[in-house]
PDB file with SEQRES, HELIX, SHEET and CRYST1 records, atoms N, CA, C and O in Angstrom:
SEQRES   1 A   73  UNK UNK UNK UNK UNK UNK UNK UNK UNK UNK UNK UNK UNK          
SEQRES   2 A   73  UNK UNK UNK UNK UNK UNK UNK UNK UNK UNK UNK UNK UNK          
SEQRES   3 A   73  UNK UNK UNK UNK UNK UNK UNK UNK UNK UNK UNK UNK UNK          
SEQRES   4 A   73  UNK UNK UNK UNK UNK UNK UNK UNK UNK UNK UNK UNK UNK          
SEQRES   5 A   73  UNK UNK UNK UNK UNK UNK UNK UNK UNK UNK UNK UNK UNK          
SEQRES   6 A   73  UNK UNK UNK UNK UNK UNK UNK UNK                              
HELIX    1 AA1 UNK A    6  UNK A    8  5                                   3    
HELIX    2 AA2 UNK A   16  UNK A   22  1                                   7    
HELIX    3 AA3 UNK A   30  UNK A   39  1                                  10    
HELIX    4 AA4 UNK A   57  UNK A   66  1                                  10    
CRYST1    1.000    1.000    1.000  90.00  90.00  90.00 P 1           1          
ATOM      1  N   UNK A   1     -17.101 -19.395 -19.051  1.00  0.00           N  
ATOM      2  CA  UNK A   1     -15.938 -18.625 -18.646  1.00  0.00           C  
ATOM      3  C   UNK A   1     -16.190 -17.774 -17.405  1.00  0.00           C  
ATOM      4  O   UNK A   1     -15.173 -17.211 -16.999  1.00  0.00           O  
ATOM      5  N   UNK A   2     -17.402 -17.525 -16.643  1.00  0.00           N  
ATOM      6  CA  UNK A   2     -17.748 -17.102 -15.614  1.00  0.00           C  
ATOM      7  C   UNK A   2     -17.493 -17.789 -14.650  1.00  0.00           C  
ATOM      8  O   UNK A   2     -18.308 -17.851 -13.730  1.00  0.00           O  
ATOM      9  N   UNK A   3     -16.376 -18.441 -14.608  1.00  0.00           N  
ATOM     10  CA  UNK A   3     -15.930 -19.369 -13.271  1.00  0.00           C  
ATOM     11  C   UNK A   3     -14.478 -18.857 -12.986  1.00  0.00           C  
ATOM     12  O   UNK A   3     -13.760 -19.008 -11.998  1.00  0.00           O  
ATOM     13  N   UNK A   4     -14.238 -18.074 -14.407  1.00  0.00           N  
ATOM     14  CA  UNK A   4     -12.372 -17.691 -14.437  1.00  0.00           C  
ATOM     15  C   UNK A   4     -12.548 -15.946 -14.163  1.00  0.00           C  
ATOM     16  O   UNK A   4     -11.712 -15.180 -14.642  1.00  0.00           O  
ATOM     17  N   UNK A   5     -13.773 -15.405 -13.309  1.00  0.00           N  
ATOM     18  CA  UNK A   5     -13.687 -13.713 -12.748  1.00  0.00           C  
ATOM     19  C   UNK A   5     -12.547 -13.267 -11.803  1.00  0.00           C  
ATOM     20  O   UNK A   5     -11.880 -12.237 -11.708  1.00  0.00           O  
ATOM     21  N   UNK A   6     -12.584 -14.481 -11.121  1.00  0.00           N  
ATOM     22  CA  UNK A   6     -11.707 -14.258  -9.922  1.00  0.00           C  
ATOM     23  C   UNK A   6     -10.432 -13.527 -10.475  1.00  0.00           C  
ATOM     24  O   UNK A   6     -10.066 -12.430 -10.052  1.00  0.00           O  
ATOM     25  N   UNK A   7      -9.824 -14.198 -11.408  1.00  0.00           N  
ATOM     26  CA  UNK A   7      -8.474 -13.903 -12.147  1.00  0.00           C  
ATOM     27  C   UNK A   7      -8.108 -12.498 -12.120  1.00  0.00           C  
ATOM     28  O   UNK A   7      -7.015 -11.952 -11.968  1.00  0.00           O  
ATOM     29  N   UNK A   8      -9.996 -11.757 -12.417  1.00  0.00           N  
ATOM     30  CA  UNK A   8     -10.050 -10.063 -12.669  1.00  0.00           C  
ATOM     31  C   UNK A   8     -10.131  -9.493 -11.214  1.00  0.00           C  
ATOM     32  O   UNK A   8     -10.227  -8.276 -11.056  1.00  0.00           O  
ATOM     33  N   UNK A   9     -10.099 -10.203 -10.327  1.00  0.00           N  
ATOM     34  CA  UNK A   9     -10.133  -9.148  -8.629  1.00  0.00           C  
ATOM     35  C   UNK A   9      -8.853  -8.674  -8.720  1.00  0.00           C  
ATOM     36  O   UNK A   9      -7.795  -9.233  -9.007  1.00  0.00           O  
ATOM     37  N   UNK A  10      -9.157  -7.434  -8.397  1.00  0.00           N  
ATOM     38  CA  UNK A  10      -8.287  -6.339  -8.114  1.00  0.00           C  
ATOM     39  C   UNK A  10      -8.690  -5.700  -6.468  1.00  0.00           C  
ATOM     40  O   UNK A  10      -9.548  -4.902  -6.088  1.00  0.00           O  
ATOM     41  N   UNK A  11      -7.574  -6.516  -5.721  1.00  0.00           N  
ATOM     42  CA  UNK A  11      -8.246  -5.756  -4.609  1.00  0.00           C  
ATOM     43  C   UNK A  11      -7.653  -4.084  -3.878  1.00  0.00           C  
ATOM     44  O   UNK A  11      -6.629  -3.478  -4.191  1.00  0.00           O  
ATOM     45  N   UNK A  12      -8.361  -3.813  -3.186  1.00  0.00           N  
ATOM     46  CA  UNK A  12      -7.393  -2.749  -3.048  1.00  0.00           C  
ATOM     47  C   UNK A  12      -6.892  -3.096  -1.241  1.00  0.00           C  
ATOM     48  O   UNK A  12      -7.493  -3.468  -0.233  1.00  0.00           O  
ATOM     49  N   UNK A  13      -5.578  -2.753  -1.556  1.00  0.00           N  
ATOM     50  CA  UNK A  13      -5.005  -3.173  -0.283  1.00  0.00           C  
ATOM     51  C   UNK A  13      -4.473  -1.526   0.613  1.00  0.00           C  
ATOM     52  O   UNK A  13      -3.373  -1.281   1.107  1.00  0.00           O  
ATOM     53  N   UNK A  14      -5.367  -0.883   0.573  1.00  0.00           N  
ATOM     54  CA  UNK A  14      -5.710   0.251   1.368  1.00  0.00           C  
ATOM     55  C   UNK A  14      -6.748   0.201   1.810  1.00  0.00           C  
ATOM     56  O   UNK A  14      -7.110   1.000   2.674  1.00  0.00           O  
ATOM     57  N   UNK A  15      -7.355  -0.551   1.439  1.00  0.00           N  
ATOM     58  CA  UNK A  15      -8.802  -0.686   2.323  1.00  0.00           C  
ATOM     59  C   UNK A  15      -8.981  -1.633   3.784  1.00  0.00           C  
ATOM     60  O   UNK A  15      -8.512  -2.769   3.859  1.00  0.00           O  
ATOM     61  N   UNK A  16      -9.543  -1.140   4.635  1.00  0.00           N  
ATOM     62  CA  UNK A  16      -9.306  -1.934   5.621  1.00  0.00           C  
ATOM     63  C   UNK A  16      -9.720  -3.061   6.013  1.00  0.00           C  
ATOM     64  O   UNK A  16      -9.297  -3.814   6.890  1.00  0.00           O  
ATOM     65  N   UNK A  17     -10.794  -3.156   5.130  1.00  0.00           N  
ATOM     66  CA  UNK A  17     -11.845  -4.615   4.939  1.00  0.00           C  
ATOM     67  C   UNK A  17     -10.507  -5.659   4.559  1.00  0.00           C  
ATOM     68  O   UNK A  17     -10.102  -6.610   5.228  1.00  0.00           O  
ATOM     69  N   UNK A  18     -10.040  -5.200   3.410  1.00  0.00           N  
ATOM     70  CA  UNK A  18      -8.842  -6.139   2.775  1.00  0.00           C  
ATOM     71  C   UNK A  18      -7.822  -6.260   3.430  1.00  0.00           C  
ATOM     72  O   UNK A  18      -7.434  -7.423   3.535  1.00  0.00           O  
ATOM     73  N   UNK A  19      -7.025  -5.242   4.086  1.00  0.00           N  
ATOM     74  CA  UNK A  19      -6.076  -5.885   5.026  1.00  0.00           C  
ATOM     75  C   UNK A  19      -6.733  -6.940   6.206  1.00  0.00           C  
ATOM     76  O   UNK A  19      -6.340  -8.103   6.295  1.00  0.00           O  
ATOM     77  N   UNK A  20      -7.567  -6.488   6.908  1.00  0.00           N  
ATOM     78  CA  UNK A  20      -8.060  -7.599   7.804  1.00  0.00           C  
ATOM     79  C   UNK A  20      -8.354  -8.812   7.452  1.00  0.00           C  
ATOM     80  O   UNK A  20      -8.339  -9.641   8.362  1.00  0.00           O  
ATOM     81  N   UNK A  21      -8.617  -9.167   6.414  1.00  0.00           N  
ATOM     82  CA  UNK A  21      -8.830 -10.571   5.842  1.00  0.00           C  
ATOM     83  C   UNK A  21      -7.742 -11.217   5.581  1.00  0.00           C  
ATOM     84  O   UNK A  21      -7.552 -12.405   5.841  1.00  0.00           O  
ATOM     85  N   UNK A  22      -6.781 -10.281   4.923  1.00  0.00           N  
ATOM     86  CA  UNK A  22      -5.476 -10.237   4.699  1.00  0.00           C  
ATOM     87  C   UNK A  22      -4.650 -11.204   5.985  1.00  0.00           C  
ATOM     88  O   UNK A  22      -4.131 -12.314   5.865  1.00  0.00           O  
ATOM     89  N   UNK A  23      -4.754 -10.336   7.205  1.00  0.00           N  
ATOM     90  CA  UNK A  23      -4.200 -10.347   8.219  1.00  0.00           C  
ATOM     91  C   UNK A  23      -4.516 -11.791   8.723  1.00  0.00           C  
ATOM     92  O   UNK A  23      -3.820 -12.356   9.567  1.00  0.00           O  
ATOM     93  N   UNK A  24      -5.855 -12.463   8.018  1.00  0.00           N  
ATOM     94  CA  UNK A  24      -6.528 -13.361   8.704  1.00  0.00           C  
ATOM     95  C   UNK A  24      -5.740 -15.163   8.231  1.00  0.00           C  
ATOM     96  O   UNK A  24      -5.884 -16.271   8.749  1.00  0.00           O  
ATOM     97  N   UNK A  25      -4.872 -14.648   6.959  1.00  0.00           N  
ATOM     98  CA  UNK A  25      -4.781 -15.614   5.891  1.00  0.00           C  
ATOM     99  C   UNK A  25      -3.783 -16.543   6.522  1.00  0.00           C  
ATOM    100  O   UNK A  25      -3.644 -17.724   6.203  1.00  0.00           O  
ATOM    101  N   UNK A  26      -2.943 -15.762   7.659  1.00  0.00           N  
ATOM    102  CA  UNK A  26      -2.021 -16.406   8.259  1.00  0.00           C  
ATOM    103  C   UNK A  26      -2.451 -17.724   9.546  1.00  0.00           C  
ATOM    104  O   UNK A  26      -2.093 -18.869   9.822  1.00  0.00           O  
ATOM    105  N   UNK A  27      -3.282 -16.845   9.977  1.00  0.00           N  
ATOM    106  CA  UNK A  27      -3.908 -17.230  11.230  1.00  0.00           C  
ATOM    107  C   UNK A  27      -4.789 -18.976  10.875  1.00  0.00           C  
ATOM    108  O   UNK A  27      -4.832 -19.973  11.595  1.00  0.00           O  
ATOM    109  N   UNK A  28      -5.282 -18.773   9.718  1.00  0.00           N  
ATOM    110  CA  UNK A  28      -6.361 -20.005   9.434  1.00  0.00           C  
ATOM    111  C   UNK A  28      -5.401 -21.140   8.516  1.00  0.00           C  
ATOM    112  O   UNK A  28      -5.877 -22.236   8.219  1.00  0.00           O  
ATOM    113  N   UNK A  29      -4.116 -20.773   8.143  1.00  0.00           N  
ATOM    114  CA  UNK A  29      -3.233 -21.223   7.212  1.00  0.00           C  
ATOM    115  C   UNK A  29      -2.487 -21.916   8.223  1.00  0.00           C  
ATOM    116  O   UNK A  29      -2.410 -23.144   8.177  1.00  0.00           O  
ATOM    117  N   UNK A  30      -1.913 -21.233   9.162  1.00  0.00           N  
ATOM    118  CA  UNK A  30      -0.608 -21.617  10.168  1.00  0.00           C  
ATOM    119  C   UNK A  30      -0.855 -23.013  10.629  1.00  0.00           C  
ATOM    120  O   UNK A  30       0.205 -23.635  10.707  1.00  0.00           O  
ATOM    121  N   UNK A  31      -2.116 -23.852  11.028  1.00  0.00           N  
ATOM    122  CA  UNK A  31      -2.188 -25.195  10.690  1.00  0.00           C  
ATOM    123  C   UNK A  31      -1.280 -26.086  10.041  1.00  0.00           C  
ATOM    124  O   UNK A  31      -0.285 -26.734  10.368  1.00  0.00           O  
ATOM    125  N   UNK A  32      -2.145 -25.848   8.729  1.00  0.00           N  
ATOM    126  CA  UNK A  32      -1.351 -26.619   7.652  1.00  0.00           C  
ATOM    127  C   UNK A  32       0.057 -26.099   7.539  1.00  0.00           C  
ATOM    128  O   UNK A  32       0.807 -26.721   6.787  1.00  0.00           O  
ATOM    129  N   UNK A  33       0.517 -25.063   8.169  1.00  0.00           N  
ATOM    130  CA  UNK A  33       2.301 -25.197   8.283  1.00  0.00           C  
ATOM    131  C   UNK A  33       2.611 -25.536   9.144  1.00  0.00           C  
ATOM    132  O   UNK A  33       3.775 -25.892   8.964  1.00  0.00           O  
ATOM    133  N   UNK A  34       2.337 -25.703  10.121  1.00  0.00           N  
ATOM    134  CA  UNK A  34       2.639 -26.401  11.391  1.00  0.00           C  
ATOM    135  C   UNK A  34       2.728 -27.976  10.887  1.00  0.00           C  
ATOM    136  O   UNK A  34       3.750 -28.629  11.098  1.00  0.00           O  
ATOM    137  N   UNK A  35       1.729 -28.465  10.293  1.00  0.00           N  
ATOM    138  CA  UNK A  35       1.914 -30.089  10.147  1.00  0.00           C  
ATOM    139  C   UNK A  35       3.020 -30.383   8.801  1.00  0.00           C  
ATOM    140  O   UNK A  35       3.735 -31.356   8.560  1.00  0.00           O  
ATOM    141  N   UNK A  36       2.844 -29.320   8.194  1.00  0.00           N  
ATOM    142  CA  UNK A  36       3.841 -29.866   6.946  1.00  0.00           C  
ATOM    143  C   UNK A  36       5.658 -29.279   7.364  1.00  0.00           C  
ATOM    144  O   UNK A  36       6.621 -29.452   6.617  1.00  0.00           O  
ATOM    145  N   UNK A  37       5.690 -28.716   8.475  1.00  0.00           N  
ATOM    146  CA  UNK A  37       6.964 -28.530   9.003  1.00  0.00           C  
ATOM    147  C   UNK A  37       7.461 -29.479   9.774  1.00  0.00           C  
ATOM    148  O   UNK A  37       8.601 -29.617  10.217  1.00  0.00           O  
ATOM    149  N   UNK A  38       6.493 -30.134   9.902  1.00  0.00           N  
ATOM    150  CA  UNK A  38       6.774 -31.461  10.908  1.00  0.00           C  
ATOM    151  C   UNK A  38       7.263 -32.498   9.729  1.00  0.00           C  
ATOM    152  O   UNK A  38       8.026 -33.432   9.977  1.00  0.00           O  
ATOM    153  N   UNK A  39       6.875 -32.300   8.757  1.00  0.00           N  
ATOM    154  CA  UNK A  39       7.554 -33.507   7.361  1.00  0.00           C  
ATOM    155  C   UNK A  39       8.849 -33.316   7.058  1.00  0.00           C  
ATOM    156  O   UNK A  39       9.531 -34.254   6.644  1.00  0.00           O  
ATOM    157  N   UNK A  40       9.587 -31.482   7.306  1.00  0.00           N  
ATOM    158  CA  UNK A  40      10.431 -31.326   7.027  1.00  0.00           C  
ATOM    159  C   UNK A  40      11.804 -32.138   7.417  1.00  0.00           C  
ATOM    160  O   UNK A  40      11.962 -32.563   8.561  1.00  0.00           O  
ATOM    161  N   UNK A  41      12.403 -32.251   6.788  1.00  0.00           N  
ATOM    162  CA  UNK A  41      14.233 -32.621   7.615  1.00  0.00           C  
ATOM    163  C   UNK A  41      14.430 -31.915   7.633  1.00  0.00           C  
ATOM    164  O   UNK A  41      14.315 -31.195   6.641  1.00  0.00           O  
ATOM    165  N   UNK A  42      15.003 -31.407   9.018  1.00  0.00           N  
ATOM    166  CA  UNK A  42      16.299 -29.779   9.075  1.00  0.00           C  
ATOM    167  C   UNK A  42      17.287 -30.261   9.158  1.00  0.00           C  
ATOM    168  O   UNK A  42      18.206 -29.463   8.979  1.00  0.00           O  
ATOM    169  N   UNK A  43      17.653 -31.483   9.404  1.00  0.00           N  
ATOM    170  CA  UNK A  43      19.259 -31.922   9.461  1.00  0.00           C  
ATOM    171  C   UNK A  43      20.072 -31.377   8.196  1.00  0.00           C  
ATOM    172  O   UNK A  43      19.678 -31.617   7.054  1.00  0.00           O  
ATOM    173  N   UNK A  44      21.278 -30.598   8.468  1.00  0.00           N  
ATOM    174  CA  UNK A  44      21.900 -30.180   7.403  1.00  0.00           C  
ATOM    175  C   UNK A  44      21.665 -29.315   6.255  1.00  0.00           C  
ATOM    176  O   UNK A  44      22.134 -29.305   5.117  1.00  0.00           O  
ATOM    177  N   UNK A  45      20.580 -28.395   7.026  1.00  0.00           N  
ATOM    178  CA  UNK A  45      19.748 -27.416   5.939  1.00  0.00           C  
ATOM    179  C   UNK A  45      21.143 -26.235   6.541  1.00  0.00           C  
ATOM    180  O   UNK A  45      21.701 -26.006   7.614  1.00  0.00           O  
ATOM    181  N   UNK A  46      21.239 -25.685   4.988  1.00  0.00           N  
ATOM    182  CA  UNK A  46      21.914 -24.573   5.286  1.00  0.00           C  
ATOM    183  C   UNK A  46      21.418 -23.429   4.165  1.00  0.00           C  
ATOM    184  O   UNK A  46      21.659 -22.222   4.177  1.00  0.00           O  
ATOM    185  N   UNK A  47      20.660 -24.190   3.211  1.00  0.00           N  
ATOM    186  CA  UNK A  47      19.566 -22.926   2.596  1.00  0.00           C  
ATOM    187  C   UNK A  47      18.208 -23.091   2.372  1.00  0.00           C  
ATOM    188  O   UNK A  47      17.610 -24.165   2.313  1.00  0.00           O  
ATOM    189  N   UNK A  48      17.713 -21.888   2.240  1.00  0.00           N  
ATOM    190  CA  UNK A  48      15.796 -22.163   2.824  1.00  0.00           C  
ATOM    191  C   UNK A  48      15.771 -21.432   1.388  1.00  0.00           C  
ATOM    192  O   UNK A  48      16.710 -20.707   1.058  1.00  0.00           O  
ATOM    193  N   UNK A  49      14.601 -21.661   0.502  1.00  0.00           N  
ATOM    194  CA  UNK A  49      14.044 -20.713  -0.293  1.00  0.00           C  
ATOM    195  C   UNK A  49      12.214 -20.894  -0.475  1.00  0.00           C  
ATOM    196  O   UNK A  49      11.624 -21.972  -0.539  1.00  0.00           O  
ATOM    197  N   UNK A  50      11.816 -20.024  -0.510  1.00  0.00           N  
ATOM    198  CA  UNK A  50      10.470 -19.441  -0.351  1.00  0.00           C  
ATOM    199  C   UNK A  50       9.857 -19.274  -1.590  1.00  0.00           C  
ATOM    200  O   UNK A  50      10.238 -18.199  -2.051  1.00  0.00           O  
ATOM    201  N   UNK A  51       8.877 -19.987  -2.546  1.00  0.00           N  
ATOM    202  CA  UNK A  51       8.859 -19.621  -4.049  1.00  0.00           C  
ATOM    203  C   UNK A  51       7.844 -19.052  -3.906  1.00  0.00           C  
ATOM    204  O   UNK A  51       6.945 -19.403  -4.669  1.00  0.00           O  
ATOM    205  N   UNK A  52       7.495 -17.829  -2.789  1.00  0.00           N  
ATOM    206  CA  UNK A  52       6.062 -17.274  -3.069  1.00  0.00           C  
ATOM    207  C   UNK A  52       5.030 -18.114  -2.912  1.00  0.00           C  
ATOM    208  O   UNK A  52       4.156 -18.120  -3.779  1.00  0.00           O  
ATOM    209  N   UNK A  53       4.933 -18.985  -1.777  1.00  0.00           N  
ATOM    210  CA  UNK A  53       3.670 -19.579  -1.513  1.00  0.00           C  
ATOM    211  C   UNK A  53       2.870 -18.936  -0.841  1.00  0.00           C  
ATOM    212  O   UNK A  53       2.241 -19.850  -0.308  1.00  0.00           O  
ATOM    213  N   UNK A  54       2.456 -18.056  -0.496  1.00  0.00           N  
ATOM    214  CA  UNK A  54       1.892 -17.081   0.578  1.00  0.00           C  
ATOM    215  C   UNK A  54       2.024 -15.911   1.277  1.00  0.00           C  
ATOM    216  O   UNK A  54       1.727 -14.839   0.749  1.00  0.00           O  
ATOM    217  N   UNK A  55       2.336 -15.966   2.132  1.00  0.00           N  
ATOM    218  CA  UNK A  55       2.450 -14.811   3.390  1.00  0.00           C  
ATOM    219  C   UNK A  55       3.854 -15.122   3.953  1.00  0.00           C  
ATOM    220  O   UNK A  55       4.477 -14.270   4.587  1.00  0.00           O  
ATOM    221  N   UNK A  56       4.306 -16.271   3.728  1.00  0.00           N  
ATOM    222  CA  UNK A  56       5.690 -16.350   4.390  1.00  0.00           C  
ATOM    223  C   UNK A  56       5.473 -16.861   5.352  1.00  0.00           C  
ATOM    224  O   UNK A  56       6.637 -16.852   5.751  1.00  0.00           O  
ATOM    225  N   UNK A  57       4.724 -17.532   6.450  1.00  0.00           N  
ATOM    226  CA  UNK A  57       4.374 -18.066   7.580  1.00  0.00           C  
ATOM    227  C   UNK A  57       6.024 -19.622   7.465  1.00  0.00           C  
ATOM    228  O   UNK A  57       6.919 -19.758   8.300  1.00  0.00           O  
ATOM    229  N   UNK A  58       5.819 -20.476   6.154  1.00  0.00           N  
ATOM    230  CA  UNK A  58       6.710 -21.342   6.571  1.00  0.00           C  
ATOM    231  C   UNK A  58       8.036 -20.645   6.743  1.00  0.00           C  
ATOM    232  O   UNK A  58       8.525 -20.478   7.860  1.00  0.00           O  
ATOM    233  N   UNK A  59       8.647 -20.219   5.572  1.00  0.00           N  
ATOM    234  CA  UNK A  59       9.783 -19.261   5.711  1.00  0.00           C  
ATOM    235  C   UNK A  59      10.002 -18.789   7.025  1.00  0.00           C  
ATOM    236  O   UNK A  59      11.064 -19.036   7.596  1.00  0.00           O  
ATOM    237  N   UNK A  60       9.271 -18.258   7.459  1.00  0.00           N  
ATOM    238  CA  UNK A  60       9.895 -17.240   8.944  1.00  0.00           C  
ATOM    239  C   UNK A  60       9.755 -18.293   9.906  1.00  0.00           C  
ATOM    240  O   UNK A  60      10.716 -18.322  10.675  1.00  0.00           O  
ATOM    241  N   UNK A  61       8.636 -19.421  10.189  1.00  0.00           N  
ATOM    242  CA  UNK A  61       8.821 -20.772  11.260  1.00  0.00           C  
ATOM    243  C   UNK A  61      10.386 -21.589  11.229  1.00  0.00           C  
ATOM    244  O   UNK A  61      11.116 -22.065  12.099  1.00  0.00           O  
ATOM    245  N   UNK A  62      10.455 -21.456   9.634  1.00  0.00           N  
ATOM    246  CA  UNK A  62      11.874 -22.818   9.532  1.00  0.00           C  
ATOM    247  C   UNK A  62      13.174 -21.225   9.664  1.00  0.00           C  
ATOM    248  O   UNK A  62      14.272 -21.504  10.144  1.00  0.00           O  
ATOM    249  N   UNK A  63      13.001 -20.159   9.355  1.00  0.00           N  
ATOM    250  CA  UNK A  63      14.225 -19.362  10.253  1.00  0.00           C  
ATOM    251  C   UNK A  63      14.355 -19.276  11.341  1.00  0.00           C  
ATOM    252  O   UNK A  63      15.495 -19.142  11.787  1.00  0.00           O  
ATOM    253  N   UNK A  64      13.287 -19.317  12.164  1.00  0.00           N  
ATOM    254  CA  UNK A  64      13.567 -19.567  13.654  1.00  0.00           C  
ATOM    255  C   UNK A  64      14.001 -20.851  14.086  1.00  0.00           C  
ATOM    256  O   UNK A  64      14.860 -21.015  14.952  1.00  0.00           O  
ATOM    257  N   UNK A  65      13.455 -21.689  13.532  1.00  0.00           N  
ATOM    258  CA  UNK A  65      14.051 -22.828  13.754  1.00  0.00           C  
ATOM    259  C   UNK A  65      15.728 -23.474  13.756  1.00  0.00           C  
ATOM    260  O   UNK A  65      16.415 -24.147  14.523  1.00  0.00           O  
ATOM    261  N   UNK A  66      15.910 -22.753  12.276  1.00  0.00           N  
ATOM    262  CA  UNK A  66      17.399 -22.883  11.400  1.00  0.00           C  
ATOM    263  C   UNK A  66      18.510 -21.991  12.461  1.00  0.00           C  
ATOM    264  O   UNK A  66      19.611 -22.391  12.840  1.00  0.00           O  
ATOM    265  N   UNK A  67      17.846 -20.680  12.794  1.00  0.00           N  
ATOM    266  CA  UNK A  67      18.540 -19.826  13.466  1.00  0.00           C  
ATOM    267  C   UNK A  67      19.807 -19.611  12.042  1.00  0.00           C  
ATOM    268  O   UNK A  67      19.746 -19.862  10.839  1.00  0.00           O  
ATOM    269  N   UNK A  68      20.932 -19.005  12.976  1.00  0.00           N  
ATOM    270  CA  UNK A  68      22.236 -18.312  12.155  1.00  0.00           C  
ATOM    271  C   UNK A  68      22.838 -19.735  11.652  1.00  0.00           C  
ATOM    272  O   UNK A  68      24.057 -19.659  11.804  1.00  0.00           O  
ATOM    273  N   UNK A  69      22.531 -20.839  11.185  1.00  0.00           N  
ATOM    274  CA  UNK A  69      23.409 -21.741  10.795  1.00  0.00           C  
ATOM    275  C   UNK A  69      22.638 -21.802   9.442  1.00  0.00           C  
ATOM    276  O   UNK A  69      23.045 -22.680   8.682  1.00  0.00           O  
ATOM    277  N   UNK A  70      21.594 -21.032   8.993  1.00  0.00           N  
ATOM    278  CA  UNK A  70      20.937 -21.536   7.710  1.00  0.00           C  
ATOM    279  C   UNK A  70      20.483 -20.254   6.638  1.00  0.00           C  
ATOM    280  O   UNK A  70      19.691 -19.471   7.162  1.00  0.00           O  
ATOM    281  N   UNK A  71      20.755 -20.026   5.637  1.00  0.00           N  
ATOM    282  CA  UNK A  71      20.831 -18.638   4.803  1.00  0.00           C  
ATOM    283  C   UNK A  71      18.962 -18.786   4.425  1.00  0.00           C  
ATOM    284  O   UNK A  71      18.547 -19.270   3.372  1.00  0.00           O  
ATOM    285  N   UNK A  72      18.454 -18.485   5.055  1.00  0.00           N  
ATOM    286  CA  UNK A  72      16.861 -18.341   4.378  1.00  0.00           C  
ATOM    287  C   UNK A  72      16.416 -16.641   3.866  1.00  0.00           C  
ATOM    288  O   UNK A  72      16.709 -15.508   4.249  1.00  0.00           O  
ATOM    289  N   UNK A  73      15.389 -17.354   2.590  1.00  0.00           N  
ATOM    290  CA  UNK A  73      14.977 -16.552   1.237  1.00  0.00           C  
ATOM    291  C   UNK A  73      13.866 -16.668   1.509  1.00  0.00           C  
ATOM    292  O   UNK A  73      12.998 -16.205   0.769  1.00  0.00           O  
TER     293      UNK A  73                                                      
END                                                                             
């Protein structure tokens, strides 16, 4: 059961060690949203929803994209 600790991190997100890593999650991630936005169809998107995969990096790429014609969550 020493493989399931992680579960117990509690980080603290006042610390500055942790935001910077934090900050980092986007940066090394934005890749793999870049190529899997390229799979997307936008034809005829008029709602976006976000189930908490992350940081929000796809969400805010496909609103810029969508612009005012698409209700994104």
């Amino acid at each position: 059961m020493d493989d399931l600790n992680f579960l117990n991190f509690n980080p603290d997100f006042n610390s500055p060690q942790v935001i910077a890593v934090y900050d980092e999650v986007a940066l090394w991630s934005a890749m793999f949203g870049l190529l899997l936005l390229e799979e997307v169809p936008l034809a005829n998107v008029t709602n976006v929803l976000d189930v908490g995969c992350g940081t929000g990096f796809p969400l805010i790429e496909l609103a810029e994209r969508l612009g005012d014609r698409a209700h994104v969550n």
